[in-house]
Steps between C-alpha positions, in 0.01 A plus 500: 500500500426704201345331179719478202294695242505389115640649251112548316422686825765740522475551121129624631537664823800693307303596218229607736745740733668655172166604367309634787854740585401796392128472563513726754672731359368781332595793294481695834823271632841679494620129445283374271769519193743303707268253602352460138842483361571208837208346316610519133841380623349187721259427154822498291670241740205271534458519097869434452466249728213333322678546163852332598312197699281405194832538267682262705155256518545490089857431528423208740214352241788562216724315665294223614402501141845440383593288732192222365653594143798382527473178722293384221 
């Protein structure tokens, strides 16, 4: 039975496999420009990503603060 991995560690192991993919891939490589643009396009998910998951961590501390507020 496979291991349940945590979010921390697929954060990583993604990070890891979206920089290395176009390290072999050099200006010689008919594909290179898709595969850096595959990159650019996998870094713009994973930032979005990033961006929308700390918004909604504010909104949860905002709302926790109201919530003390007003049952004093």
């Amino acid at each position: 039975m496979s291991e349940t991995k945590s979010l921390a560690d697929m954060a990583v192991e993604t990070l890891a496999a979206v920089s290395c993919m176009d390290s072999m891939t050099g200006n010689d490589h008919a594909e290179r420009h898709t595969i850096r643009a595959l990159k650019r396009t996998a870094e713009t998910i994973i930032e979005n990503a990033f961006r929308q998951a700390m918004g909604l961590a504010y909104a949860a501390e905002d709302l926790r603060e109201l919530h003390r507020k007003l049952e004093k």
